[in-house]
C-alpha positions in Angstrom: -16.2 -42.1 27.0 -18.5 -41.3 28.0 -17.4 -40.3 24.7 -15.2 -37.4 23.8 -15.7 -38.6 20.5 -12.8 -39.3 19.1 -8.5 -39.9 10.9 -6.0 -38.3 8.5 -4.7 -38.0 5.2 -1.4 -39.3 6.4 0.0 -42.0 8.9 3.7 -42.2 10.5 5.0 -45.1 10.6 5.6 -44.7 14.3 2.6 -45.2 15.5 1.5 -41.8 16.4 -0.8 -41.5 14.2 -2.7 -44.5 15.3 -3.1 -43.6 19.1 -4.3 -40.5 17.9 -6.7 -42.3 15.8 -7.5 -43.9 19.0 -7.6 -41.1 21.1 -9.9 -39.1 18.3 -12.7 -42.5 19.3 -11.9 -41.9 23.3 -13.5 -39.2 25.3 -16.7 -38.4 27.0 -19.2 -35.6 26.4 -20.8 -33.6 28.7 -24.9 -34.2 28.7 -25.8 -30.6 27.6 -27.0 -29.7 31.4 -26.4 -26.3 33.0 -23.6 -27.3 35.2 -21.9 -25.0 38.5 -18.3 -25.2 39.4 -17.4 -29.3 40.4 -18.7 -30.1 43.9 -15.3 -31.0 45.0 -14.9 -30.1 48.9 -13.2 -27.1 50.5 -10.6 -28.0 53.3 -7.1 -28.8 53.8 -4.2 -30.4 51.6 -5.6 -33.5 50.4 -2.3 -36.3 48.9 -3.5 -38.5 46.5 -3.8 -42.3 47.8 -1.6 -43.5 44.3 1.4 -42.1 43.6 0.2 -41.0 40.1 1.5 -37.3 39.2 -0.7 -34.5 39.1 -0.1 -31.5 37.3 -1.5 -27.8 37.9 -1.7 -25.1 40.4 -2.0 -26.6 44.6 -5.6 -25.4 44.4 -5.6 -28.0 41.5 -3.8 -30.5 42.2 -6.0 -31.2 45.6 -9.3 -31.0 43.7 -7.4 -34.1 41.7 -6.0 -35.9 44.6 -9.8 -35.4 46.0 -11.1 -37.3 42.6 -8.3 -39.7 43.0 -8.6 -40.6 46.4 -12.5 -40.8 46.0 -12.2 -43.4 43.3 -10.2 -45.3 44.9 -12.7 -46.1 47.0 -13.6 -49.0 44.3 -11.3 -51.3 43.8 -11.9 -51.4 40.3 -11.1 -47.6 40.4 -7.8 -48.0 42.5 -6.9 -51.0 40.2 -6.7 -48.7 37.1 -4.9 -45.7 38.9 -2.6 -48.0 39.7 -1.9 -49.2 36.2 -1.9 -45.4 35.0 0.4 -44.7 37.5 2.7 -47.8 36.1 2.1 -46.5 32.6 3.4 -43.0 33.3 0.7 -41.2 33.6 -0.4 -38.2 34.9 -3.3 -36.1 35.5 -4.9 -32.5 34.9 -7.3 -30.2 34.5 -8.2 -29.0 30.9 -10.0 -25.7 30.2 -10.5 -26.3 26.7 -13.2 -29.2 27.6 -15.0 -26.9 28.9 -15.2 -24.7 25.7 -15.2 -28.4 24.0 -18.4 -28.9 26.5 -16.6 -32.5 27.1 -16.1 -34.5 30.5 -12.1 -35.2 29.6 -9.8 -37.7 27.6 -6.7 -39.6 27.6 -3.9 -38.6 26.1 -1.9 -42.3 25.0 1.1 -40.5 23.2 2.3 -37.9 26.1 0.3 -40.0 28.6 -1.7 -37.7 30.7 -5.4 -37.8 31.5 -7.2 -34.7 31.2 -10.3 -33.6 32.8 -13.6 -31.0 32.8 -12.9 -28.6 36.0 -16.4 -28.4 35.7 -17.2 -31.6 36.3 -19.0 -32.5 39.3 -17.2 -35.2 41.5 -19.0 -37.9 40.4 -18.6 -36.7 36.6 -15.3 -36.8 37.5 -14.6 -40.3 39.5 -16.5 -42.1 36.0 -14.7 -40.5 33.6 -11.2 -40.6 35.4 -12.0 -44.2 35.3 -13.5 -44.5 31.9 -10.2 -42.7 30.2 -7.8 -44.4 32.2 -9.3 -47.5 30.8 -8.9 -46.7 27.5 -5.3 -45.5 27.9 -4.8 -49.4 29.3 -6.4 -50.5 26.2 -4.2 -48.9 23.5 -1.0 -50.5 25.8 -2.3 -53.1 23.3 0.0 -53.4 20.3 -2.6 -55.5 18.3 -5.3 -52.7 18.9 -2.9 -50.1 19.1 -1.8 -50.8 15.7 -5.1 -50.8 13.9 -5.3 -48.5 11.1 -7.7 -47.2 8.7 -5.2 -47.6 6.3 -3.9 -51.3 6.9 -7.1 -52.9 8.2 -10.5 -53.5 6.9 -13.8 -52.1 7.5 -14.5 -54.5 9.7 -11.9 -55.0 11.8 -12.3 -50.9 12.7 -15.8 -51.2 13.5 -15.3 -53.9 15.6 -12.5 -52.4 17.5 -13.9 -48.9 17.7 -17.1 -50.7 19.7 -15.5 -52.7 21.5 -13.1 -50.6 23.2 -16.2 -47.8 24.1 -18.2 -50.8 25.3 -15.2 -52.2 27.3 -14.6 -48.6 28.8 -18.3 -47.8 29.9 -18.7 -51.2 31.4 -15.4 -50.0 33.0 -17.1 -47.0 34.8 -20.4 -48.0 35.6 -18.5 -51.1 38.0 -16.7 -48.5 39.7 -19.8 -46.6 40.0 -21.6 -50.0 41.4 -18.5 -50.6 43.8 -18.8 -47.2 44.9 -22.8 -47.4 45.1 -22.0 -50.6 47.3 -19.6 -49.1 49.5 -22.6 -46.3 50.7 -21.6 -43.0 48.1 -24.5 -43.7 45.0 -24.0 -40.6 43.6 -21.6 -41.7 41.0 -23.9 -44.2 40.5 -26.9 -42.1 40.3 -25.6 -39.9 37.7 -24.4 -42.9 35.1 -28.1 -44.7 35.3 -30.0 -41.7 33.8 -27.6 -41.5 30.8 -26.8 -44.8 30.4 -29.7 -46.9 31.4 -29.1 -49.7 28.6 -25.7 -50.9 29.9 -26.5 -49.9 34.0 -29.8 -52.4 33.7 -27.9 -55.4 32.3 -25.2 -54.7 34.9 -27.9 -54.5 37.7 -30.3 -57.7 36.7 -26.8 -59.8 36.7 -25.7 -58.7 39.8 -29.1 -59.3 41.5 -29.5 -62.3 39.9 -26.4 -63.9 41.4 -23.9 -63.1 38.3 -20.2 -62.6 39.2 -18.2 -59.8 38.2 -17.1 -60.9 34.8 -20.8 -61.3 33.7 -22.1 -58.3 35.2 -19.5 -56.7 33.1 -20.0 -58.2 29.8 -23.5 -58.1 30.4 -22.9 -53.8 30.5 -20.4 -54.4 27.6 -23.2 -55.9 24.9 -25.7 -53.5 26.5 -23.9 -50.8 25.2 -24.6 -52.0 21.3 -28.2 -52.0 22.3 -28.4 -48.1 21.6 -28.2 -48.3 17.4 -27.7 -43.7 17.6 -24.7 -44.5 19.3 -23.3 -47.2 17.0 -23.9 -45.3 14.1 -22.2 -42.2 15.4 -19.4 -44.4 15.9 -19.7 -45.8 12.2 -19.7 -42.3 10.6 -16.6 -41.6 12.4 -14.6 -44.5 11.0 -16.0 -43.2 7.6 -15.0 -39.8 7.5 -11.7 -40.9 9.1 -11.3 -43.7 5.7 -12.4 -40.2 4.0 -9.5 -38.6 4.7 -7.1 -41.0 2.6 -6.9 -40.7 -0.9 -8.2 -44.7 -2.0 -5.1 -44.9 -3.7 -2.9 -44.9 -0.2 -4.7 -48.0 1.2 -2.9 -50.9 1.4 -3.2 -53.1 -1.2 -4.6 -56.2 0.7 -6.0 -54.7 4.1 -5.9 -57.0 7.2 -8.1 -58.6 9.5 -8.6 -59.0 13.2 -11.1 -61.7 14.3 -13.3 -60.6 17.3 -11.7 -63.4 19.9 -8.2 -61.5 19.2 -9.9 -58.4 19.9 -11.9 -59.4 22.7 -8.9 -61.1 24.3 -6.9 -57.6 24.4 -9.3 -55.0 25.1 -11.8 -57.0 28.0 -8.5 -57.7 30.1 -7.3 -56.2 33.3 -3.4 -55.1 34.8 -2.5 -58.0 36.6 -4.4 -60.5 34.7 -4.2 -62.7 32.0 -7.1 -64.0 30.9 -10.5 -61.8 29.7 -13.4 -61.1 31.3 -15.9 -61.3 28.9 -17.4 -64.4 29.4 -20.0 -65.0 26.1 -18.3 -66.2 22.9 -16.4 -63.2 21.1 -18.1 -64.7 18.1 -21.3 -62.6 18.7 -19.8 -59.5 17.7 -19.3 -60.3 14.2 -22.9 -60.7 14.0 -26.6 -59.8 14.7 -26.6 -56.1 16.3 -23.4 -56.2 17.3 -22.3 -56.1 13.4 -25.0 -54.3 12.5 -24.5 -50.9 10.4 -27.5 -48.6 8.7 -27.8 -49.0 5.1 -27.0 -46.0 3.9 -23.9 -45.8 6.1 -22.6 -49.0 4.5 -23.3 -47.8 0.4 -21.0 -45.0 1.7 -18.0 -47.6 2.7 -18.5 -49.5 -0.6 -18.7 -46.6 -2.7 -15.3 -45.3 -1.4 -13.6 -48.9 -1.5 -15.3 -48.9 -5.5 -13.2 -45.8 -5.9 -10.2 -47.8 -4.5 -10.8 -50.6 -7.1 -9.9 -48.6 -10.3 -5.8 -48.2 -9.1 -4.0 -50.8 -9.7 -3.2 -54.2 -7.3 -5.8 -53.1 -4.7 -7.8 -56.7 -3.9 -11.6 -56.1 -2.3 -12.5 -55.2 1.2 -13.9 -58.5 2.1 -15.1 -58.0 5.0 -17.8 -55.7 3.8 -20.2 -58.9 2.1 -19.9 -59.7 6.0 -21.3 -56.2 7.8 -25.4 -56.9 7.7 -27.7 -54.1 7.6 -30.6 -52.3 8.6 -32.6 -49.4 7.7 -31.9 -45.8 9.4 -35.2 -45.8 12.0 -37.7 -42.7 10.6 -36.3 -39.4 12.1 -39.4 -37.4 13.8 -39.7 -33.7 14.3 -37.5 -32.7 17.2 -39.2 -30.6 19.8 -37.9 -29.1 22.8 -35.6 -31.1 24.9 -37.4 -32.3 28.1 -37.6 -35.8 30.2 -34.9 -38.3 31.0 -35.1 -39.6 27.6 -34.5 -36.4 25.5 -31.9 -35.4 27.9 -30.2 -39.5 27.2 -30.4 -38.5 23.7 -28.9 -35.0 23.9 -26.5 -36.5 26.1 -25.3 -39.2 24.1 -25.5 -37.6 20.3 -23.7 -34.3 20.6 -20.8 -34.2 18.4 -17.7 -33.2 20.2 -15.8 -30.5 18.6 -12.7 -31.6 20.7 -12.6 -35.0 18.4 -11.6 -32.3 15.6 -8.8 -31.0 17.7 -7.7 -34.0 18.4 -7.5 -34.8 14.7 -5.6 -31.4 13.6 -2.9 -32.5 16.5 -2.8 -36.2 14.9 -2.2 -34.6 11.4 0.2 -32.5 12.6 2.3 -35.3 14.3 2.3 -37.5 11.3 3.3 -34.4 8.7 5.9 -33.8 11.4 6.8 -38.0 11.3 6.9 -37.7 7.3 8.8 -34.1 6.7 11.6 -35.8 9.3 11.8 -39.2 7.3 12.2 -37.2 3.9 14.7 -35.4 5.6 16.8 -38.1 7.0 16.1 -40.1 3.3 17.8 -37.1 2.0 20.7 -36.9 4.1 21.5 -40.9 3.9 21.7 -40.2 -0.1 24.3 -37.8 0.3 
């Protein structure tokens, strides 16, 4: 999101575990600026235009039906409330994202959406929008269900990118719709931090593109920002950390980027994707690409996981090409568009390692209650 950025020593076999992986890749950071209170309006009792719950105090609840009702003004924006509000879910306020410094996050296990009261109401319309699409995603079983555990390296990367790019291309078209309907300031606010995927969008649009290709052409922009990959990349590492090599599955499976494409670029009500270049083109090029000395890491850990017994090779590893890690210069003080992009995009959000500690504490919880129900069914 956007990008609340977002594994564990142990996963229940119910899932949980896995959302929460998901969840620990999917939620959007605040940019590091000194922000006042949200802009939301003073006035009377505002009812949200979808019927989607929202929790909180009155004073709260119409600063959220304010946000709700404002990005509905995009169609893309009403069309994803009204999955959410399909899907069970609700919304709130969260006052830890602002300690976290983050904009919000989604919630897929107890299904709620939470956001920055902070946030200004533009902040606010894009992430809504941004989170919401990611809760849609993980209704996915196939991407639900991958797990750093069961599937190679591969398949994680490509799944951890592809679902950020899918979400971000999410929010800049409502932003656009809503930029198009006369209110730019959502708009606005997502082209100084996200200039890579708001350009692509723009040229296809002007250019005569539909929809579908303005939005994949935002989706592969996103790759185009190697920082940002790499973050993602270190995450899925220190997630594969957190197992012991021994409790990886012997042979570890594999997702081809069509099936992936196919479930995380679709919309409610639709059946076929959006993404209109051949899925192909993520397992290659850029869109593979991973920085050397991120990738020794991987095979070092999965060399590890040779020496016990039965485990065959991560094979998709030969696949994963390389580059080297662009020469870090001396950082000076933080001024311009640019160093405020870079600020913006590669702060590390403490809230991913809250969201971790709950994950681990759901899946000891998963385990302690199997071991206990094991042990009454021998009696």
């Amino acid at each position: 999101m956007l990008e609340k950025e977002r594994f564990s020593p142990t996963v229940a076999s119910n899932g949980i575990s896995t959302l929460k992986d998901a969840l620990a890749r999917t939620s959007r950071k605040h940019s590091g600026r000194d922000k006042k209170r949200g802009d939301f309006r003073k006035g009377a009792e505002e009812l949200p235009l979808i019927p989607v719950v929202l929790d909180g105090t009155p004073k709260e609840k119409n600063k959220l039906a304010r946000i709700v009702n404002e990005t509905c003004r995009s169609e893309a924006g009403r069309a994803i409330l009204e999955a959410a509000a399909q899907m069970g879910y609700s919304l709130r306020f969260d006052e830890s994202t602002v300690e976290d410094d983050s904009f919000g996050y989604a919630d897929p296990v107890d299904r709620f959406c939470a956001l920055n009261p902070r946030n200004s109401t533009p902040e606010a319309v894009v992430t809504l929008a941004h989170e919401l699409r990611h809760a849609f995603q993980y209704e996915s079983e196939a991407i639900r269900s991958v797990s750093p555990d069961v599937h190679d390296t591969k398949t994680k990367m490509m799944v951890s990118r592809a679902t950020e790019a899918d979400a971000e291309a999410y929010g800049c078209l409502v932003a656009w719709e809503l930029k198009e309907a006369g209110r730019p300031a959502a708009w606005n606010d997502f082209i100084e931090s996200y200039p890579e995927i708001v350009v692509p969008f723009e040229n296809a649009v002007r250019n005569g593109s539909n929809t579908d290709e303005a939005r994949t052409a935002a989706f592969l922009g996103w790759y185009d920002n190697s920082v940002r990959r790499n973050d993602y990349d270190k995450r899925l590492l220190k997630e594969l950390q957190s197992f012991n090599p021994s409790r990886l599955n012997k042979k570890l499976k594999s997702l081809p980027a069509r099936t992936i494409i196919a479930e995380v670029c679709r919309d409610p009500q639709r059946t076929s994707s959006y993404f209109t270049k051949d899925p192909a083109t993520l397992e290659s090029g850029k869109y593979a690409v991973m920085y050397e000395d991120v990738k020794r890491k991987f095979e070092r850990y999965f060399e590890a996981r040779s020496r016990f017994k039965g485990r065959l090779p991560d094979v998709s590893l030969a696949s994963i090409p390389t580059e080297p890690r662009p020469y870090a210069k001396k950082k000076g003080k933080a001024v311009g568009p640019k160093a405020k992009r870079v600020m913006y995009q590669n702060k590390q959000m403490r809230a991913a390692r809250i969201i971790r500690d709950k994950k681990r504490e759901k899946a000891d919880e998963a385990l302690v209650l199997s071991a206990a129900l094991k042990k009454t069914a021998a009696r």
